[in-house]
N, C-alpha and C positions, 0 to 999 in steps of 0.2 A: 777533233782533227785526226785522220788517219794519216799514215806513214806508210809507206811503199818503195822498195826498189828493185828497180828496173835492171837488167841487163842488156844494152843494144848495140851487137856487132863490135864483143868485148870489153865496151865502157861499162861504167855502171853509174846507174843515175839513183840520188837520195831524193823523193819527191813526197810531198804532205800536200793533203785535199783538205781545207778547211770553206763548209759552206755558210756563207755572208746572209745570203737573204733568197727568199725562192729567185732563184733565174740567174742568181751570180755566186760565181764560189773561188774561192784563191787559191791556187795550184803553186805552188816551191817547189822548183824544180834546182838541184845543185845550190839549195842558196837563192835563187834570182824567184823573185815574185810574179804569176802572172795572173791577171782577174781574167777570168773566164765566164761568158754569160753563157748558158745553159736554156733548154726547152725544160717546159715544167715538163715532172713526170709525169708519164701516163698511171691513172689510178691502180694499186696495188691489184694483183689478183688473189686470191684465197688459197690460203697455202696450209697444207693437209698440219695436222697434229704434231701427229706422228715425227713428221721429219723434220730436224732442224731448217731455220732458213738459211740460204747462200748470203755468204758476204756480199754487200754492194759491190756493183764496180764504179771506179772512180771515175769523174770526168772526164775525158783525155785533156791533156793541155792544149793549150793550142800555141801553134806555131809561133816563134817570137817573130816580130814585125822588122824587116832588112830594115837597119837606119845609116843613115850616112856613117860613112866611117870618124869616128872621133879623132883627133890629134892624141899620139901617146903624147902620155908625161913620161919627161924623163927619168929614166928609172937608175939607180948609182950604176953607173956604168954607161950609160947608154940610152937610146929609146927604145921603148918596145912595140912590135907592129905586131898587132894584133888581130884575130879572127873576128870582124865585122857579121860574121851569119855562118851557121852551124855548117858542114859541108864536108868532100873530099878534097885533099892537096892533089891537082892533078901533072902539074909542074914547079918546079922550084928554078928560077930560071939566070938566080946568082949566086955563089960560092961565096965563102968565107975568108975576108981579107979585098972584097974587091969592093972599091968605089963604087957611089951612086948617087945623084941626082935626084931633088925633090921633083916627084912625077914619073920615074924610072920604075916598071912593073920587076915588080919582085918576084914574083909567084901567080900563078894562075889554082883558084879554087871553084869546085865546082858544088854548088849549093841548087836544088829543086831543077837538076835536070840546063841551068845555065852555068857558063862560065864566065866568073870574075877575077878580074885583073886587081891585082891588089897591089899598089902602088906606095912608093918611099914616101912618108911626108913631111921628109927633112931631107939635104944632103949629108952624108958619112960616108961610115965605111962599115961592112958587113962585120959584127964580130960574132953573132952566134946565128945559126938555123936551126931552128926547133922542131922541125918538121919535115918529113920524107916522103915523096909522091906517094900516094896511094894511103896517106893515113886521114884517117880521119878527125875531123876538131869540130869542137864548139864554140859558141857565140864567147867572144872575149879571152879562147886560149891561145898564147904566147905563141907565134908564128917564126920570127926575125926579130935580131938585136941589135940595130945601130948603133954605132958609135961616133 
């Protein structure tokens, strides 16, 4: 298994390449597991004495799959609304301490060039916002904190 990390647009990602069997190999990316299937490689070519070889490069991962957004669990305090698909916060479109309605758009994120509406899916009331237009988040980081 290698170990690699990444820096992207100030994050920093902890990711391990471990390969399973020709054509599939397991990417961990932050903790979260992805199987990646792979093209065989093309046969090696002949590499001089003299010079050491170059490190492999790793697989890229591959993009995780948009899934339905899950219901939070309630967490002590509160629910937490969570980032469903990695992306930028392009509006945040309720304040802390205001009411909302299960189905009332919370925030607009914008993930591969679309934007999604990320919606209450509870009624409360706003007690935290974890996030400020224009930052960016990953799959399952803390957005809004109903109460």
């Amino acid at each position: 298994m290698k170990e690699f990390t990444f820096k992207i647009n100030g994050a920093e990602y902890k990711c391990a390449v471990e390969e399973l069997e020709a054509g599939k190999t397991n990417v961990t990316v932050n903790g979260k597991v992805y199987t990646v299937e792979t093209e065989a490689p093309a046969a090696p070519e002949p590499k001089p004495v003299a010079k050491p070889a170059p490190a492999p490069k790793p697989a890229a991962p591959a993009a995780p799959k948009a899934e339905a957004p899950k219901p939070a669990a309630p967490a002590a305090g509160g629910v937490q609304v969570k980032s469903p698909l990695p992306g930028s916060v392009i509006k945040v479109l309720v304040s802390e301490g205001q009411a909302v309605k299960r189905g009332d758009t919370l925030l607009t994120l914008e993930s591969m060039k679309m934007e999604n509406a990320i919606m209450a899916e509870t009624d409360g009331t706003v007690k935290q916002i974890a996030v400020t237009p224009g930052q960016n988040v990953m799959q399952d980081d803390l957005l809004i904190v109903l109460g």
